[in-house]
Each structure stands twice: as structure tokens, then as C-alpha cells.
N, C-alpha and C positions, 0 to 999 in steps of 0.2 A: 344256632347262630344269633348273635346282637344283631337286635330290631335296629336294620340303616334303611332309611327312605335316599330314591332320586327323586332331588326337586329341581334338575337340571340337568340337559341334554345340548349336545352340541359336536357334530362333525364335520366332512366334505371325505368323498374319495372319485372316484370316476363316471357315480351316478349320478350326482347331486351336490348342491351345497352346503346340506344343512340334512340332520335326520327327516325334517317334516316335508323341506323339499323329496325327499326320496319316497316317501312314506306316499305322498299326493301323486306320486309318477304310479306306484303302486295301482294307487285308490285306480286310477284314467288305464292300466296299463299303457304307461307308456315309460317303461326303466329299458334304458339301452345303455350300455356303456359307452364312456366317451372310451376316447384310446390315449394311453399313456404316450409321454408324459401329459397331465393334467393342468389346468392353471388355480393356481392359488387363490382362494377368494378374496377380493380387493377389499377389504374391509379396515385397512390399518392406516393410518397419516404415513406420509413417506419416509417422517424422522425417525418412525419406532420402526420402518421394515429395513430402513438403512444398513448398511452393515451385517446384515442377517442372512446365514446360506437356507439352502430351503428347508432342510431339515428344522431347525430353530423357527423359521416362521409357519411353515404348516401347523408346527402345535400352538401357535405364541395366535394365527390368525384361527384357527379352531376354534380354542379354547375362550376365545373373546366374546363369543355369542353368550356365552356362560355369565361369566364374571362381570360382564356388563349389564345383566338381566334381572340377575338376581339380589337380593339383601343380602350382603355381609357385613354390613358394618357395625352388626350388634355383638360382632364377635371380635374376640383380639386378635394382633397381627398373628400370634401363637395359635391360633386355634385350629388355622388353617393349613393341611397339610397338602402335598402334590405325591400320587405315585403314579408312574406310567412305562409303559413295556415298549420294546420295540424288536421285532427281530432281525435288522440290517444294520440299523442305527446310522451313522451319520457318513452313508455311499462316497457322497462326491467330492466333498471334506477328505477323508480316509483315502481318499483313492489321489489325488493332487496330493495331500501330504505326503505319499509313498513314491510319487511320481517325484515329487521335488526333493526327494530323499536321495533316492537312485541316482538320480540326473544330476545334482548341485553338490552332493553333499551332506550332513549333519550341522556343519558350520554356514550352512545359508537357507534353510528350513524355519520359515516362520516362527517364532513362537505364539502368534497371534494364530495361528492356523493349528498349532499342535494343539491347542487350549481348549478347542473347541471340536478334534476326533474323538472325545470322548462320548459315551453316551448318552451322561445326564446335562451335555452343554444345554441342551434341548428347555429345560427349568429354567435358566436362568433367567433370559427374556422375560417370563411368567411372574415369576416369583419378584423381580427386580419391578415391574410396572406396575403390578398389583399388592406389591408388602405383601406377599406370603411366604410367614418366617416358621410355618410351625415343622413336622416331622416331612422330610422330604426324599424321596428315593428313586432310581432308576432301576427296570428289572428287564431282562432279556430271553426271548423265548419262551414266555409264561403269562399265561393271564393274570390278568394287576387285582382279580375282584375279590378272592380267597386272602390274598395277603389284605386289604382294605379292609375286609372286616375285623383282620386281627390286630391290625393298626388301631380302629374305631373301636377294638373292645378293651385295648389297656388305656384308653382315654387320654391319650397323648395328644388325639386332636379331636375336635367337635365334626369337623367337615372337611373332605377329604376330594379335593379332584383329583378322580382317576380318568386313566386312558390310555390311547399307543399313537405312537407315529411313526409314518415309513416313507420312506421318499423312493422314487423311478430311478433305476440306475438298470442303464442297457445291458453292462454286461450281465449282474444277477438274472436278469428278465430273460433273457438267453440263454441262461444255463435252467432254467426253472421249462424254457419249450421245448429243448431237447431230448425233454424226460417226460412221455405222454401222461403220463400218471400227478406232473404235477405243474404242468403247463394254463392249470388255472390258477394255479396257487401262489401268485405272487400281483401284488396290487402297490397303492401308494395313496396316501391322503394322513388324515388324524380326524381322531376322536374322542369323545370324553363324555363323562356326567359327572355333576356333582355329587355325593352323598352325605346325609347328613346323619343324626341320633336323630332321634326326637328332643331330648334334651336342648341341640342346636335350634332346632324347627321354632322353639318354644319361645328361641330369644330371634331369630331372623322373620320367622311367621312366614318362611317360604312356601308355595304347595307341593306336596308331594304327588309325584307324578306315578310313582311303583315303587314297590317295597322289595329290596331282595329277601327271600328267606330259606333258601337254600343254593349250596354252594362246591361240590366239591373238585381237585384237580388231582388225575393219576397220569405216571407215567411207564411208559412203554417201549425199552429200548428197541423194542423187535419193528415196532413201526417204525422207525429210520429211514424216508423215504434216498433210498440208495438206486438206479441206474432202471426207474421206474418198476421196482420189484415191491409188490407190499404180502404181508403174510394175510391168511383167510380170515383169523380168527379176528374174532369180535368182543372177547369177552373182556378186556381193558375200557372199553369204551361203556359197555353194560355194569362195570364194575363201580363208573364214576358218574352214570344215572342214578342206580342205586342208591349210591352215596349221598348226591345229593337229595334226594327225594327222601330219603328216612330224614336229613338234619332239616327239610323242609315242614317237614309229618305229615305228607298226603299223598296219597298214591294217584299213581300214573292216571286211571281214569278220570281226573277232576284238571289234565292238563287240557289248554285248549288246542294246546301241540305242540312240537318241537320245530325248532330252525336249527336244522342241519349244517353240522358243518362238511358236508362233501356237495358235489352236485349229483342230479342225476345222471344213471348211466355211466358209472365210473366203479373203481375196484373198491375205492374208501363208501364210495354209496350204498353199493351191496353191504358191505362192513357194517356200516350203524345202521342201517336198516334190520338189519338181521338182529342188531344191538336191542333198538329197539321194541320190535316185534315179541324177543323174547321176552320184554319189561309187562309188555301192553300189546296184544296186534291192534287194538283199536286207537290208540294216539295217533292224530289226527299228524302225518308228516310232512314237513314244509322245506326241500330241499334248498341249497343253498341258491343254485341257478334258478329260484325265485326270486330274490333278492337282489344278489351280485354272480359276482363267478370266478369268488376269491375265499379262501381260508385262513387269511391273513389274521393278526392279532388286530387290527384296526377293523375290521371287518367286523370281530366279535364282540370290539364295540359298542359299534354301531347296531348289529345285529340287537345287540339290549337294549338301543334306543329305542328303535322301528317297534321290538317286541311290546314297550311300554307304549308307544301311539297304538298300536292294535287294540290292545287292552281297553285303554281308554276309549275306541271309539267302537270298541265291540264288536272288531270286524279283522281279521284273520284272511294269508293269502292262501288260494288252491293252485292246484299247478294243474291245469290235464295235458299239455304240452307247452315246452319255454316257450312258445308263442302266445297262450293261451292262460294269463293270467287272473283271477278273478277273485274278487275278493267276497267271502261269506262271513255271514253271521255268528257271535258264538254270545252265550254269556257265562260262559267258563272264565276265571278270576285269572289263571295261573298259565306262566308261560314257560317253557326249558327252551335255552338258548346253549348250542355245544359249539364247542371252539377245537379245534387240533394244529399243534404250531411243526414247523419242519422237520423238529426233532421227536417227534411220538409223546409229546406233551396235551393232553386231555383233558379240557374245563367243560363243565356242565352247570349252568348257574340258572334257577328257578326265580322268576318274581312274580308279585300279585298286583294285580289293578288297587290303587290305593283309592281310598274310601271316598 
């Protein structure tokens, strides 16, 4: 993989406002989830959140921790690229447009409203208040961090905010409890890092917080979570460890351990556990219901943020029961963080504590 550092971190979902807020509930245990719907963090003047459904401002108010932190301005407006995932994309927008479809007509349906059920409306806010004009995309059901690297290796752009964003919508959230197998699996917030070259680094002088250096995504039609049925096997999941960890080049024992993308005590936990075990039985496992108690793309995020504060402060969470939080010691460099989205889509992304 092309050497990309994070030199910038920034979320909000139902634990926290921010990764380091989450990270510090950690350190205390004290992570409880609020309950959806969530409130958006107040951080914008009211004329840029005007006019904005939430979708558009959850990433536009995210994403602000970032872009207001950091040095960009030693790079062109071109240099800066935006890619970000979602797997709902714009709920209450989509669902009123379809409403006032039905009900009114074709001939009485906003077009100010249609403008915006699309799924990269979400950019526009960003890119419009921050002049960022460089390579820009919206992807759906798929980790943004695989493609990001390959964005950052045809040099299209120097630096690249990736992330996801998903908004509370009742009825999804309802259809997601009725199926015990995936009644954790649905969340709402946004999140992001920035990533740069070194090359960038060289002209912004940003710090690098973690380096990604391995990365891979497989997919698995058989995982299709369908009427809470999932299959036993594991080996998709083992397939895209592997993967990453060779384009890494270090083996499983040099990890400080993984963050799971299932919780404990669930059918997908058995699954990667088993996944893992065959990689390593000694990789140190860090289920997800340490963390949150979502497998969402915003989750896997975030999960890469939390993963890079651990690193840094040399401290790693245990689980001996979701009650019983505690955080230990490591001075192992490397972290795997796995993701799985609704549709048997598989990311496994490795970083290192930067220097």
C-alpha cells in the first residue's frame, strides 16, 4: 500500500461527541449509549446550519473539528479530495420526497428537495465552505479506506477526507429489531480522518497521528443478513485478515489486537472469532459491545479513530463483561480494525502508532 498518515480525527454517534470524548468515557468506563435519535453537536453559526436536513449537517458539523484544526492552506484548492460511504443515505429527505410524490403528484414535488435525495448532497455543504475542489465521491455499503488509498496513489489528490454518515430513521431501525441477529446493527452519527502523503505532510507540517499500512475488502454474498439467518462459515472474513496483513507485512502476533466488528455473544461473534483464532489464537480480541453496539460504516470509522488514540496512549480496551471495562497496557505498534456492512461487505484495515 501507499505510505498515507492520519493527521486528523473527528466524529459524533450515540456515545460521544467527538472520538477523544469517546476514547476518555473509555479510559473512566463510563460509555453508555445515549438512544436514538441523537442531537447533533452545536458547533456551526446558525446561517451555515440553515437550510440543512440532518443528513448534510451531521457530516458538514463532524467534519468541522477536522478542517478547522488542521493546516491546509499550503495546499491548493485541487489538492483536496472528499470520499465518504453511507449505507441509508439521506432517510428523511427520500422518505418526504416519496411521500409528496404519492400524495401531490410529480408536478408539485420540490425540486429543491429532489436535489438533495441524492447521496453525495451530503459534500456539498463541505466542499462549498471549505473550497474543496479536488477528486470528490460518494460510495455506498462499502468501506471509503481501500478506495482512499487508491485515490492517494494516482496522485490526483495530496489529502483526502474520508468518512460515513447515517442518520436515525424509525422505520429502518425497526426493521433492523425485528431481526435478532441484527438489532445492533444499525446506528447514526458521522465520522471522518483526514489523510495525507507524506509528500502533503511536508508542505501542511501537520502531525501524524497513525499510519495506515494495510488494507483489504472482501465480499460475501452468503452473508446477506436475511430474516436473522446468517451461515457458520468464517472463512470470508479470515480471507480479508489475511489480506490485509500480508499488504501490511507483519503477522498477526505483532498486533495489539483487533476491534471486532460483531458484539459479544451473537452468531457474527462466533464467526470472526473463529476467524480470527484460526489467524492467531493469541490476538488480543476486542469485541465491538466494548466500544458501541453498532456495525455500521460510521462505526468503522470511528472504530479507526479510537484504534489510533489507543496506540498513542499505549493503552488498549479488555472486556471481561459489557460491564466491566478496563483498559491495559500494550506496547505493540499495530492495530486491525474490521468492519462488515449489511450486505456481507468485509473491510479489515491495519494501522501503526506513528513515530
Amino acid at each position: 500500500m501507499k505510505e498515507v498518515f492520519i493527521t486528523g480525527i473527528c466524529g459524533f454517534n450515540n456515545l460521544g461527541d467527538s472520538p477523544e470524548d469517546i476514547f476518555d468515557k473509555l479510559v473512566r468506563n463510563e460509555v453508555k449509549p445515549n438512544p436514538s435519535p441523537i442531537k447533533i453537536p452545536n458547533n456551526l453559526p446558525m446561517k451555515e446550519r440553515s437550510g440543512l436536513d440532518k443528513y448534510s449537517l451531521s457530516l458538514l458539523a463532524a467534519c468541522r473539528n477536522i478542517l478547522d484544526a488542521v493546516n491546509l492552506e499550503a495546499l491548493g484548492e485541487y489538492d483536496i479530495g472528499t470520499l465518504f460511504s453511507t449505507e441509508f443515505g439521506a432517510c428523511h429527505v427520500n422518505m418526504k420526497f416519496l411521500k409528496d410524490l404519492y400524495t401531490d403528484g410529480v408536478q408539485y414535488v420540490s425540486p429543491k428537495l429532489f436535489a438533495v435525495t441524492v447521496n453525495n448532497a451530503c459534500l456539498g455543504p463541505i466542499c462549498i465552505r471549505y473550497k474543496l475542489k479536488g477528486a470528490s465521491s460518494m460510495l455506498v455499503n462499502t468501506s471509503p479506506v481501500l478506495y482512499a488509498n487508491r485515490l492517494l496513489k494516482t496522485k490526483k489528490v495530496s489529502a483526502l477526507l474520508v468518512g460515513a454518515v447515517d442518520e436515525y430513521n424509525e422505520d429502518y431501525f425497526q426493521d433492523f429489531t425485528n431481526h435478532d441477529i441484527l438489532k445492533d446493527g444499525y446506528n447514526e452519527g458521522a465520522a471522518a480522518f483526514l489523510l495525507e502523503t507524506p509528500e502533503s505532510i511536508e508542505k501542511t507540517g501537520n502531525k501524524p497521528l497513525a499510519k495506515i499500512i494495510g488494507c483489504a475488502n472482501v465480499i460475501d454474498g452468503t452473508i446477506i443478513y436475511k430474516h436473522g439467518s446468517i451461515p457458520v462459515t468464517s472463512q470470508f472474513m479470515k480471507r480479508g485478515m489475511e489480506m490485509a496483513l500480508e499488504r501490511a507485512a507483519i503477522p498477526a502476533s505483532d498486533l495489539a489486537g483487533v476491534f471486532m466488528t460483531a458484539n459479544s455473544e451473537n452468531a457474527l461473534y462466533y464467526m470472526e472469532k473463529e476467524a480470527i483464532e484460526s489467524i492467531d489464537p493469541s490476538v488480543h480480541k476486542i469485541p465491538l459491545n466494548t466500544i458501541s453496539h453498532t456495525n455500521c460504516l460510521v462505526e468503522g470509522i470511528l472504530d479507526i479513530c479510537i484504534a489510533a488514540l489507543c496506540l498513542k496512549s499505549g493503552r488498549i480496551p479488555h472486556i471481561a463483561d459489557p460491564s466491566d471495562i478496563k483498559m491495559i497496557e500494550t506496547r505493540k505498534k499495530y492495530m486491525m480494525i474490521n468492519g462488515v456492512t449489511v450486505d456481507g461487505n468485509f473491510t479489515s484495515v491495519i494501522i501503526e502508532k506513528a513515530n
